[in-house]
N, C-alpha and C positions, 0 to 999 in steps of 0.2 A: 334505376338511377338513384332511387331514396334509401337503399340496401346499398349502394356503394360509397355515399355520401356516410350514412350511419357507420357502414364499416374504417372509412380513412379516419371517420371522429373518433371513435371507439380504439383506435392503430397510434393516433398520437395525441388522444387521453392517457393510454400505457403506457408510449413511450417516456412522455413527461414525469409520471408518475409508478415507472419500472423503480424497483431497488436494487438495480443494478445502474453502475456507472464507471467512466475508465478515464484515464488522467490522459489528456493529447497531447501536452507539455513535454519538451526532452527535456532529461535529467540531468544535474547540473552541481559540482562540488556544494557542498555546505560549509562555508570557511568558520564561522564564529560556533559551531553547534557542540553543545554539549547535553549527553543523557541527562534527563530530570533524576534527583532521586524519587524513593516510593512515596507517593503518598501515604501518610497514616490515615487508617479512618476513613481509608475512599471506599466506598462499594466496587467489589469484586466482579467483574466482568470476562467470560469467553471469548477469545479468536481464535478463530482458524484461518491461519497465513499457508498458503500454497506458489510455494516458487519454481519456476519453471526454466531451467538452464536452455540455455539455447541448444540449438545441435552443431553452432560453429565457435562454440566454448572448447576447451582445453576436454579432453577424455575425463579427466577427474580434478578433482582442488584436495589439496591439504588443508589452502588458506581457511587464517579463522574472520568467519562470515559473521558480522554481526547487525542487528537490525533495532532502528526503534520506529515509533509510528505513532500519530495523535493527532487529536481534533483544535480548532480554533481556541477551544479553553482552558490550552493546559496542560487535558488530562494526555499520557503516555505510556505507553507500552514500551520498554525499552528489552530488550535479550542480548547479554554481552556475546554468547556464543550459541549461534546455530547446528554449525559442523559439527560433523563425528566423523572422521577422515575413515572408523573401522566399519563402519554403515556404507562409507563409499557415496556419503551424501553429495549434491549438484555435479552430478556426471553429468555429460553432455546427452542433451533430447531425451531428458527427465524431467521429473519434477519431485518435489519434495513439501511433503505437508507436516505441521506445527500447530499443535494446539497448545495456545498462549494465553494464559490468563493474567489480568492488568485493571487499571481503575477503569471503571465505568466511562464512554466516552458518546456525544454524538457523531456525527460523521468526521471520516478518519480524510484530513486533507493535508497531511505529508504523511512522505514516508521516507527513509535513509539507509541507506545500507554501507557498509564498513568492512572492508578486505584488507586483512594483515597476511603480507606471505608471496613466494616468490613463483606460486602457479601460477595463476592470472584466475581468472573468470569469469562470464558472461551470461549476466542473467536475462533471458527473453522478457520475462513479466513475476510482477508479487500480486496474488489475490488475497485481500481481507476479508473476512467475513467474521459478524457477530449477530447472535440477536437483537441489539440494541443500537446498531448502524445498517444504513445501508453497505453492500458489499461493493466492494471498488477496485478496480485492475490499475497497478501503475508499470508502464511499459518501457523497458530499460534497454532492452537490445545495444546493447554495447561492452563492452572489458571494461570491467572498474579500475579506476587508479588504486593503486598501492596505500594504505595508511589515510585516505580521506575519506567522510562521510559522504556519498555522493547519493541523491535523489532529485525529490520532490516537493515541494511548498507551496499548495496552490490554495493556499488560509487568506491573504490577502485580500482585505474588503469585506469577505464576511461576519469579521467578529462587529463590523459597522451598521449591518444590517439590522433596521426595526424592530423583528422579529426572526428571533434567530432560533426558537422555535421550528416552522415554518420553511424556512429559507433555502431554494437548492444550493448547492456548489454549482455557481457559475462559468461561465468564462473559460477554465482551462478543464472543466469537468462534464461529459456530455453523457446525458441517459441511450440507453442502449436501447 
């Protein structure tokens, strides 16, 4: 009994404290959003962004794919274009990985995505990972509109927290 008590403490000590997390939010146009320019002078930071095309996406995209992504302070990763239409990149029940380098960020709580072009496209899920964030699934499952930024914004509230050091992504963001 004291071995299954230890073990459900020890089950959701990690769970709370996993760095892994995923957005349960649907994603939703971004009306007002525009790319940041670069910061000058920001320290230089790693990602690796992995996108996962659905398997009831179009066979292939021409469209040019574009993505930015950041934390509550700012900092942004923005890439006007993902695609390489000769790569044959987001065919359908793929996935496609992107090592993106951008300003230093902590936890990344949006993310947006940007389809110009008359294929369509369907992305199942975008994974972020950095050394300097926790890594986080935002899950799209749906055709992107034409010409709009459509994602994710789940920054709200945190930039308010005491310690933001510290602080999980609440509410629309749950540990794995």
């Amino acid at each position: 009994m004291l071995r299954l008590a230890i073990s459900l403490f020890l089950f959701a000590l990690f769970s709370v404290t996993s760095a892994r997390s995923f957005v349960t939010t649907r994603p939703g146009p971004i009306d007002s959003f525009l790319p940041k320019p670069k910061l000058e002078g920001a320290s230089v930071c790693s990602y690796t962004v992995i996108i996962k095309t659905s398997c009831s996406s179009v066979s292939y995209t021409r469209d040019k794919i574009s993505i930015a992504f950041g934390d509550v302070y700012g900092n942004e990763v923005y890439v006007k274009r993902l695609d390489n239409p000769k790569a044959r990149a987001f065919e359908k029940c793929s996935s496609d990985t992107y090592k993106i380098t951008g300003p230093c960020m902590r936890d990344v709580c949006y993310l947006h995505l940007l389809r110009l072009g008359s294929d369509g496209w369907k992305p199942e899920n975008v994974k972020v990972y950095g050394s300097s964030i926790r890594s986080v699934t935002f899950y799209y499952n749906l055709f992107l509109p034409n010409g709009v930024w459509y994602g994710f914004n789940v920054c709200n509230g945190i930039a308010n927290a005491n310690d933001k050091s510290s602080q999980p992504i609440t509410a629309s963001v749950a540990a794995m």
